[in-house]
C-alpha positions in Angstrom: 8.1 1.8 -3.6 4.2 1.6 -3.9 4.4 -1.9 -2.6 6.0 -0.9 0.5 3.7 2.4 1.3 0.6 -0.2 1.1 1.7 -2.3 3.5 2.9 -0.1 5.9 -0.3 1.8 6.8 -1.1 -0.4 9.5 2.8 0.3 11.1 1.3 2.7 13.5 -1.8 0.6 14.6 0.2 -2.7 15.1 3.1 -1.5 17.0 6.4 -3.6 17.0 4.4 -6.3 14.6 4.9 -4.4 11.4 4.7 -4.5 7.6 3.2 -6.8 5.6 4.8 -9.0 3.0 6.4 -11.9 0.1 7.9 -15.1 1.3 10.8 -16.1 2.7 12.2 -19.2 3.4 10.2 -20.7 1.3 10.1 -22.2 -2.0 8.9 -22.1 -5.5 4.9 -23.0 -5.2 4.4 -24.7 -8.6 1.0 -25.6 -9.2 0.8 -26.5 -5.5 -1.7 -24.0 -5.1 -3.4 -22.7 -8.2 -6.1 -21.3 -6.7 -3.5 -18.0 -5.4 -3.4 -15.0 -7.3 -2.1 -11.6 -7.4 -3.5 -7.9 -7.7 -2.0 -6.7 -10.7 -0.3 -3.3 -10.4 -1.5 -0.5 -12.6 1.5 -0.1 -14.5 5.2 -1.9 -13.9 7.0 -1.5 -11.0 10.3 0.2 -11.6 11.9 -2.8 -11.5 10.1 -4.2 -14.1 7.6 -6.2 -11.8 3.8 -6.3 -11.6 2.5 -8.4 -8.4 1.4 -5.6 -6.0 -0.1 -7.9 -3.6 -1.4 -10.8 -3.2 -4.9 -12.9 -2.8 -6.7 -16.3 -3.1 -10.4 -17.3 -5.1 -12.5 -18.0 -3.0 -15.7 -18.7 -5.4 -15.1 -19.1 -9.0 -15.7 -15.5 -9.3 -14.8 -13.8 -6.0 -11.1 -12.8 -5.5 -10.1 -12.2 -2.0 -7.6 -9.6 -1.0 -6.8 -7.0 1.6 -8.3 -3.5 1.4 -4.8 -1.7 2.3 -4.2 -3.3 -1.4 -6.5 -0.7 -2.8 -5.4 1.2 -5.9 -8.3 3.6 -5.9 -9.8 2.6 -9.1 -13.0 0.3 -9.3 -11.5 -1.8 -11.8 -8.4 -4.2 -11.3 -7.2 -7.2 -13.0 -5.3 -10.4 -11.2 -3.3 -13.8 -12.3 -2.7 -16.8 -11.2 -0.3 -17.5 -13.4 2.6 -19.1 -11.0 5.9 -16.9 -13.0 4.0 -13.9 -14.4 5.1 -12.7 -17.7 2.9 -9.0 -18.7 3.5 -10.3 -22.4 2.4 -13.6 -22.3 0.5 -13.9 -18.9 -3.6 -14.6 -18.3 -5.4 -11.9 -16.9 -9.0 -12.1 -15.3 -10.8 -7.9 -14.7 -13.1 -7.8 -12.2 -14.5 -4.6 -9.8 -12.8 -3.7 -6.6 -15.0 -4.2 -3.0 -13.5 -2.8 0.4 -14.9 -3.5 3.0 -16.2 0.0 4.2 -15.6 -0.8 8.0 -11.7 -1.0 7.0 -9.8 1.5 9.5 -6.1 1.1 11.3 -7.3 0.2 14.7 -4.8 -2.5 16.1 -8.1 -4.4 17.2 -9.7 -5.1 14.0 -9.2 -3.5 11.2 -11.4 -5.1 9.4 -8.5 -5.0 6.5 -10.8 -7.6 3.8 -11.6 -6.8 0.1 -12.4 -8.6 -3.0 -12.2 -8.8 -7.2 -15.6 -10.0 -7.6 -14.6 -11.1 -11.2 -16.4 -10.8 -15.1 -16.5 -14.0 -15.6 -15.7 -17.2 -13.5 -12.3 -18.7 -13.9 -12.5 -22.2 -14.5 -10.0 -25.0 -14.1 -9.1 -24.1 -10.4 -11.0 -25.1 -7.3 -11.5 -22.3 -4.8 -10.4 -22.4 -0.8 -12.4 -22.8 1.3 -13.2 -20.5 4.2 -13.3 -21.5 8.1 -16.3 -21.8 9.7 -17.1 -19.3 12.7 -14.9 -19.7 15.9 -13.2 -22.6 14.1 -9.9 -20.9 15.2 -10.0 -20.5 18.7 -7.8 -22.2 21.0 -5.7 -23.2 18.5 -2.2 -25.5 19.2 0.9 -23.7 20.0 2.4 -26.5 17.1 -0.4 -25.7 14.5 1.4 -24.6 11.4 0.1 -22.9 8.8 0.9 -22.8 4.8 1.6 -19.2 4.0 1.5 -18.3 0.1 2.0 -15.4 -2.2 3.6 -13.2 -5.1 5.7 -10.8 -2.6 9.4 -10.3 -1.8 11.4 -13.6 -1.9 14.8 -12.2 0.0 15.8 -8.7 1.8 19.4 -7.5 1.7 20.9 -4.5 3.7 22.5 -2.0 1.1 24.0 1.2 1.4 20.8 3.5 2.5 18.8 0.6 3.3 17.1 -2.6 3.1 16.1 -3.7 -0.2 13.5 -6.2 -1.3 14.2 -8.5 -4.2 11.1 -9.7 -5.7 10.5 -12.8 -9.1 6.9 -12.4 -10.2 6.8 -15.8 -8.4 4.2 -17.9 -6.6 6.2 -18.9 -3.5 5.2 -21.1 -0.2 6.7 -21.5 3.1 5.4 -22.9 6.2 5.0 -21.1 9.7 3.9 -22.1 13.2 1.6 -20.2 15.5 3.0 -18.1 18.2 -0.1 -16.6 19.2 -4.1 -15.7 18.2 -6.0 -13.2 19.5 -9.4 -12.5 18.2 -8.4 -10.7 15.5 -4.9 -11.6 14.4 -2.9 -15.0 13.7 0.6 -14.3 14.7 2.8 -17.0 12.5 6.5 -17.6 13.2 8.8 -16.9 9.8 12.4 -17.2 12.1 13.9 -19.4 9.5 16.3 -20.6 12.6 13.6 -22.1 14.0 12.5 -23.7 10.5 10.1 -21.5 9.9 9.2 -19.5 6.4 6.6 -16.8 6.2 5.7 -13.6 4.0 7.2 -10.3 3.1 6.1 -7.1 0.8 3.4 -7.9 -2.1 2.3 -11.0 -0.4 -0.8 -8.8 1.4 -4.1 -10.3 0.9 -2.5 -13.7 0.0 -3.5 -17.0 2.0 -2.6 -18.4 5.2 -3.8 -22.0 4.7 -4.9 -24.1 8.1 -1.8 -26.7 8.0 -1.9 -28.5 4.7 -5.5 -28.1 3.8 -7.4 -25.2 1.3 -8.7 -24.0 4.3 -7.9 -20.2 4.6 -7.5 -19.6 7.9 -6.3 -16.0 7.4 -5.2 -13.5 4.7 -1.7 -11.5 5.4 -1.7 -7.9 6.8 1.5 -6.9 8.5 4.7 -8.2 10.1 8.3 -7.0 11.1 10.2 -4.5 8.1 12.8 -7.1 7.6 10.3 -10.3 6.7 12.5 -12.7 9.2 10.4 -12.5 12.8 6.7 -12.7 12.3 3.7 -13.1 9.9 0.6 -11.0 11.3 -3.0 -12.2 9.4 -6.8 -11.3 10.1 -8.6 -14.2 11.3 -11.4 -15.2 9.2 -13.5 -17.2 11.2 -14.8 -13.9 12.9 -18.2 -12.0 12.9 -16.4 -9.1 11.4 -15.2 -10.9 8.4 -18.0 -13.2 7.8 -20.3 -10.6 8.0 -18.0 -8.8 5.3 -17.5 -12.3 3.1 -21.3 -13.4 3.1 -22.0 -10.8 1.3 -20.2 -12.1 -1.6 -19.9 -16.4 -1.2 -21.3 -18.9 0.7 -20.2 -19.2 4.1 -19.3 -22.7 5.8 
């Protein structure tokens, strides 16, 4: 499945923290949090499903999204439609930006891209971003609100795991188990009450508690979506330098 070869490119580079993800243990989002999309697929999954990651606005006409995401075309459309329907749904086209620093060192990556949409979307209020160094030294009890379009349960069937995904905004809530300067490493072990991301939800939001602050956008994670959510911090020199380009940073 496309959605799964995306996500694990940075398997190598991360080590035991592995693929990135949808949500689990989480819930329906609603209109809790309009202002998250999703990168639309080129064409229908095979199971009938379009979301091929995920993303947030960030300005009424920048999209932002993970570069691994890329589809290799220069123009993409997203929704933030909360149950996507290809029939009925609202689409917004914009052109694709990588960051051209992106690479799969473990370090920094520097895994950022955005939509920079035709015309702004209106009705929604964007995130906002962190301001630099806001993240260090962060509580061991900080949570963060994770959100996104990917995989919403994983079962074990014969030849393997298989991913079950809705075409469905979902939210769960995580708490930090470590930063580095890079990374946000959020615990999704639902026996500790925790909820985090899974396949398709790259690119998608890690919100700073329950503010609109993005704190960090979702890369990686373990294969079975239960231990841990891996995001790039964005509060760094690396991504501002990359998002300045594009918005007003705080």
């Amino acid at each position: 499945m496309k959605r799964l070869a995306l996500c694990l490119s940075l398997l190598g580079a991360l080590g035991a923290a592995t693929a990135a993800m949808a949500i689990t243990n989480g819930g329906p989002d609603g209109n809790g949090h309009p202002e998250v999309g999703a990168l639309l697929a080129q064409q229908a999954f095979s199971d009938g499903t379009w979301e091929e990651c995920s993303g947030t606005l960030i300005s009424p006409t920048v999209f932002l999204t993970a570069e691994h995401c890329d589809e290799g075309v220069s123009r993409v459309a997203v929704t933030f439609d909360t149950s996507y329907d290809a029939s009925t749904g609202t689409t917004y086209w914009g052109t694709w930006h990588g960051d051209p620093n992106y690479n799969q060192t473990a370090s920094d990556p520097q895994d950022m891209a955005v939509v920079v949409l035709d015309k702004p979307v209106k009705g929604i209020v964007p995130a906002q971003l962190p301001k630099a160094n806001s993240l260090d030294g962060l509580s061991g009890s900080q949570q963060f609100t994770s959100v996104g379009y990917g995989a919403q349960s994983v079962t074990s069937e014969k030849g393997g795991h298989v991913y079950h995904y809705a075409d469905v905004r979902y939210v769960a809530v995580g708490t930090l188990n470590s930063e580095t300067k890079t990374w946000l490493k959020i615990s999704q072990n639902a026996s500790t009450g925790n909820g985090g991301t899974c396949y398709g939800d790259s690119g998608g939001p890690n919100f700073l508690g329950d503010t609109n602050i993005e704190a960090g956008t979702t890369i990686s994670g373990d294969t079975q979506c239960k231990s841990t959510n891996v995001d790039y911090r964005l509060d760094t020199p690396a991504a501002r330098a990359f998002l300045g380009q594009f918005v007003a940073l705080p």
